[in-house]
N, C-alpha and C positions, 0 to 999 in steps of 0.2 A: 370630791376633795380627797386627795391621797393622805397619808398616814401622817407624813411628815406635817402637810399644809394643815393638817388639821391638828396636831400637836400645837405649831406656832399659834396657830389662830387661838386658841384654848392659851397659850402661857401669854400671848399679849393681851389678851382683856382681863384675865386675871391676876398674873404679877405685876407689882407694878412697885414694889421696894427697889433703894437703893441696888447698885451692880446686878438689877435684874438682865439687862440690857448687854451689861458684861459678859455676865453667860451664857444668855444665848449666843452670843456672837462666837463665845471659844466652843461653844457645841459645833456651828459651824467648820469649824476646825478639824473636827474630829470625825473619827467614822460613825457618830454616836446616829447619824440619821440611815445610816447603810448595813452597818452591823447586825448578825442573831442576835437576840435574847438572852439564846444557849447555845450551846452545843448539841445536844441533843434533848433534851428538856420538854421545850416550848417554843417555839415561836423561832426554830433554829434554820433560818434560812437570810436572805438581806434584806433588811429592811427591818426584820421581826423586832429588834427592841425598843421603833418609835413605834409599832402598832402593839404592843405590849404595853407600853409606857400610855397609850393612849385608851387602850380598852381597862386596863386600873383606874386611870382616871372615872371613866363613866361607871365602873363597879363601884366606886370608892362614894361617888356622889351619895348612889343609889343607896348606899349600908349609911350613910349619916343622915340620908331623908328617912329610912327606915326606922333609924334608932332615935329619932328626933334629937341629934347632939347639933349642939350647938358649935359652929367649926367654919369659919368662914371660908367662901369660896377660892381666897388669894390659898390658905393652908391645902383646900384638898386639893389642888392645880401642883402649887410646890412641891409636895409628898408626893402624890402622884404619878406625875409628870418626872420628877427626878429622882424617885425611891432607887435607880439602879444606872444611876450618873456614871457608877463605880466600872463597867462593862465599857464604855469608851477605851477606844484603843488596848481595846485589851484580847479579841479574838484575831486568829491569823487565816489563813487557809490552806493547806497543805496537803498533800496530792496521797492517794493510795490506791494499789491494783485492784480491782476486782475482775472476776469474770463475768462477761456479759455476751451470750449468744456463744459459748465454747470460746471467748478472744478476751483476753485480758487486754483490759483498758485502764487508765490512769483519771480516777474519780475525784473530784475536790470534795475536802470538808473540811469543818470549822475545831481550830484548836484553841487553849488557851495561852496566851503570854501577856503575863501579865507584870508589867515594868512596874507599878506602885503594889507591892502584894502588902497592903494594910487592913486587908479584911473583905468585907463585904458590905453591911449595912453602913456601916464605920466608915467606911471609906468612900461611901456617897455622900455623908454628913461630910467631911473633912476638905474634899471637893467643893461643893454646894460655899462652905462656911471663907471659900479663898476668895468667894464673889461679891455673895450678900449675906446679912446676917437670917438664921433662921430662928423660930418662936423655941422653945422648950420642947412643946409637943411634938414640931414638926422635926425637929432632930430625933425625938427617944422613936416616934410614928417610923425615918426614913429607920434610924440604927436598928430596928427590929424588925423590918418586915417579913426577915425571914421566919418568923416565928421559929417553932419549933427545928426548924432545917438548918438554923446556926449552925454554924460552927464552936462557938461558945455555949451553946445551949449543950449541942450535942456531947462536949469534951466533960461537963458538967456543971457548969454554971448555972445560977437559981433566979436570975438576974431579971429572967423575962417575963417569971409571972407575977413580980412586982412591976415591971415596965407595964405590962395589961393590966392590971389591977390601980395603980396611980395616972398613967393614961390611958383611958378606953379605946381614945381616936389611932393606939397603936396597934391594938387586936384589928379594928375594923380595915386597918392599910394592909397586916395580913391579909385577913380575909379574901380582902380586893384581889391581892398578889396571886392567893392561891387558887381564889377562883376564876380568875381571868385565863391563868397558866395553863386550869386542866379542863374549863369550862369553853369558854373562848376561843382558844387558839390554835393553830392546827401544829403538826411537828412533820415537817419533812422528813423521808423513809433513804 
């Protein structure tokens, strides 16, 4: 089963709310099953952010069997699976020289353009909330995954480690994120 097949097959037995069925179908729409992860990050080649989206999932499992939290299986599929909705139609491809054998040749790679720039975590929440309704948890879990790597963390915001500290299930979707990212995934050179 390829990345994709194995994503849907994982969001159909687990979501099953309202406009779930909505957004799958505008995923389909979109490059969301074609697309890198990154740019150069993780997972930054095509395809990389349904097998990202889909290796968080099985980390994410693994940190709530670990911590015995109580979290049903529809929350860590949603979190999971759509923590990084916000990357849809958002990378381009655009050509640069390199030399290769003394001959300059015209290399593709991945840039950003990004037509909604409403953030990141924020803007998977925002997305996600046009289809189906999402829990508490499963919006503060999607709006912080980046933990520490915000952009609001980083500017100086103090916001996230009350977000960890009032939802735990939001440290462990980092977790997931970050260790899927450097553990998991390979990075095209």
């Amino acid at each position: 089963m390829n990345a994709k097949e194995e994503f849907i097959s994982i969001y159909q037995k687990n979501i099953k709310r309202a406009g779930a069925d909505k957004l799958l179908a505008w995923l389909e729409t979109t490059d969301f099953f074609t697309c890198p992860a990154s740019t150069k990050f993780h997972s930054n080649f095509e395809g990389g952010l349904v097998e990202h989206s889909v290796k968080v999932y099985q980390r994410l499992k693994k940190l709530v069997t670990a911590e015995q939290m109580k979290v049903s299986e529809e929350t860590i599929a949603v979190t999971a699976l759509l923590h990084d909705i916000c990357k849809a139609n958002t990378y381009k491809v655009d050509f640069r020289n390199v030399k290769r054998d003394d001959k300059w040749v015209k290399e593709p790679f991945y840039t950003v353009d990004d037509q909604l720039p409403y953030g990141h975590g924020e803007k998977s929440v925002y997305i996600i909330s046009g289809f189906m309704k999402l829990t508490r948890e499963e919006a503060m879990a999607i709006n912080w995954h980046m933990g520490p790597y915000d952009t609001r963390v980083m500017g100086g915001s103090f916001a996230l480690s009350e977000a960890f500290k009032r939802f735990p299930f939001s440290l462990l979707t980092f977790m997931a994120d970050i260790g899927s990212s450097y553990l998991d995934e390979t990075i095209k050179k």
